[in-house]
Phi, psi and omega in degrees: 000114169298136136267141178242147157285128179226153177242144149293150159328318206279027183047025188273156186259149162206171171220184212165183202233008124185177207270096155353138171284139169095349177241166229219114239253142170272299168198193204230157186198170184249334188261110179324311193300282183311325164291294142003254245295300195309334166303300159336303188286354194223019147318156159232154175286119181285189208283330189260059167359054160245301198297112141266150202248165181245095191282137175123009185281262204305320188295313213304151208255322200216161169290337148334292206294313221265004149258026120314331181259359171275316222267335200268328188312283171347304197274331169279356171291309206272325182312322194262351158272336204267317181294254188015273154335345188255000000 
């Protein structure tokens, strides 16, 4: 079973066993835990140091922008699971 990482515009992350309608799915992993982490580390903290962001998201002037910042977030998300796997 995949767990998925997903973000909202407003750059917030969430994860789940699938990707909310209006959010925008980051990767997929079978270990929950480790998709956590691997999120986690290269994540940002909103203002309640709970919440994590997808940084360059919550900011991007236009949607142009703020999927660049999901997709480039996404490919270092999946870089650091896939050296995980290795």
């Amino acid at each position: 079973m995949s767990h998925i990482a997903f973000a909202d515009r407003a750059g917030v992350i969430g994860f789940g066993l699938r990707c909310p309608t209006g959010a925008l799915s980051i990767a997929k992993y079978s270990n929950l835990e480790l998709l956590k982490s691997a999120v986690a580390a290269v994540a940002r903290l909103a203002h309640d140091n709970e919440t994590l962001l997808v940084p360059g998201l919550p900011e991007a002037s236009n949607s142009d922008h703020a999927i660049r910042a999901l997709v480039k977030f996404g490919e270092t998300v999946r870089s650091r699971l896939q050296a995980v796997s290795t």
